[in-house]
C-alpha positions as CSV (number, residue, x, y, z in Angstrom):
1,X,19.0,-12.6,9.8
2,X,17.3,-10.8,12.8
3,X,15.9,-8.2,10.2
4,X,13.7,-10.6,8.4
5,X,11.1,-11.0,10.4
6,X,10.3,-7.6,10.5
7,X,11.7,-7.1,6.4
8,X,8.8,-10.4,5.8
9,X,6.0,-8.6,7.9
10,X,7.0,-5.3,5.9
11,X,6.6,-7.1,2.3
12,X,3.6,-8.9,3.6
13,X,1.9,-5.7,4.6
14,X,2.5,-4.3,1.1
15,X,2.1,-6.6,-1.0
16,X,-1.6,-7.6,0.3
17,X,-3.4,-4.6,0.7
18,X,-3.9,-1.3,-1.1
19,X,-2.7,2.1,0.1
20,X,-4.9,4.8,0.2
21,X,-4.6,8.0,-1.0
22,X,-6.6,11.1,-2.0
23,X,-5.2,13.8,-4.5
24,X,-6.2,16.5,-6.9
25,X,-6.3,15.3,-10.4
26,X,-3.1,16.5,-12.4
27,X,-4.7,15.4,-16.2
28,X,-8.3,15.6,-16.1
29,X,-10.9,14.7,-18.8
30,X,-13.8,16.6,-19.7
31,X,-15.9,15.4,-16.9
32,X,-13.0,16.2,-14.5
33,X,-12.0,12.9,-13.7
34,X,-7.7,11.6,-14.2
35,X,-7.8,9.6,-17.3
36,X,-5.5,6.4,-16.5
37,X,-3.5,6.7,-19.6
38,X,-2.9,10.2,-18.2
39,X,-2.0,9.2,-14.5
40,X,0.3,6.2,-15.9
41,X,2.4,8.7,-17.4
42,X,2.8,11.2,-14.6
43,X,3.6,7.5,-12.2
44,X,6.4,7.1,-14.9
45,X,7.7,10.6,-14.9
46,X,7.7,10.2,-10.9
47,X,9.7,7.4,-10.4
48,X,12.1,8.5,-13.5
49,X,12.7,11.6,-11.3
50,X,14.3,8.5,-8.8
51,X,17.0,6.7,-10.8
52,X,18.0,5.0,-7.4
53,X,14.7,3.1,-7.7
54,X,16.2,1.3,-10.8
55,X,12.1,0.9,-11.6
56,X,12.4,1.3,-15.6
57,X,11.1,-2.3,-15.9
58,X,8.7,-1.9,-13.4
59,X,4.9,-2.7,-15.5
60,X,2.4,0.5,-14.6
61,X,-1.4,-0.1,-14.9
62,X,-4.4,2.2,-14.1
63,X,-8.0,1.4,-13.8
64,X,-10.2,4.4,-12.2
65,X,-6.9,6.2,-10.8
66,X,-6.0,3.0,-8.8
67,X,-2.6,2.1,-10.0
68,X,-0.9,-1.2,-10.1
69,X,3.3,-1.6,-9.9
70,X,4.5,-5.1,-10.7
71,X,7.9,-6.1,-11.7
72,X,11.0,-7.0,-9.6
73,X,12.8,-4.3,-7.5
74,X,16.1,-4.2,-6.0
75,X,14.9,-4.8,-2.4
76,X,12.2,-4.4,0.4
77,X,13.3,-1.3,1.4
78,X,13.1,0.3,-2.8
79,X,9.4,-0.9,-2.9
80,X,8.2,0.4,0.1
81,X,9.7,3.9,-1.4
82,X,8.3,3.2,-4.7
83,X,4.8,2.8,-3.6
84,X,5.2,5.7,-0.8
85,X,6.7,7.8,-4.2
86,X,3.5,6.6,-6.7
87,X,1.2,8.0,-3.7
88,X,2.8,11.5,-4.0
89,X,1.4,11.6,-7.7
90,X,-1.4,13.6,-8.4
91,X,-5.1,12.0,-9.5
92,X,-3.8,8.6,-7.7
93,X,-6.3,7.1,-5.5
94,X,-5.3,3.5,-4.1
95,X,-2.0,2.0,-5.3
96,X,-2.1,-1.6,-5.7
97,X,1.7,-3.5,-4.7
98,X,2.4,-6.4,-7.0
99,X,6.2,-5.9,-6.9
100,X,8.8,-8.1,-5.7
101,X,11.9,-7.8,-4.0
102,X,15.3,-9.1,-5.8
103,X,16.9,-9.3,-2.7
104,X,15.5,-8.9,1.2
């Protein structure tokens, strides 16, 4: 029970605020920006790369390369790796943290 401070602080942190991150686009359109259709499949094909995540009913949105994850995950710990993994992705911008722990 000592942990959940710190586990509550965590999920606070990421569940509230957007994450920054700058990339080179992976699928570009014509004018050289990620097209979101484009940028939610390479977030799929990520995480599928993770089957530890257990994240295939996780709900991924873009608007103007800033993704949004919502959907239960296992625990605190999986969706603080989730949304450090969806940051790794090419073309991604900001990723927005609407997921929620099964378990702390």
């Amino acid at each position: 029970m000592k942990n959940a401070l710190p586990m509550a602080a965590l999920l606070a942190a990421l569940g509230f605020s957007a994450v920054p991150f700058t990339a080179s686009a992976q699928a570009q359109t014509a004018d050289g920006a990620t097209s979101d259709e484009a940028l939610v499949s390479s977030v799929k094909t990520a995480l599928a790369a993770h089957p530890e995540f257990k994240a295939d009913g996780l709900k991924i949105t873009s608007k103007n390369a800033e993704v949004t994850l919502s959907g239960l995950v296992e625990d605190g710990p999986t969706l603080y790796k989730i949304a450090l993994e969806v940051q790794k992705v090419p073309g991604v911008k900001y990723v927005m943290n609407d997921m929620t722990p099964k378990h702390d």
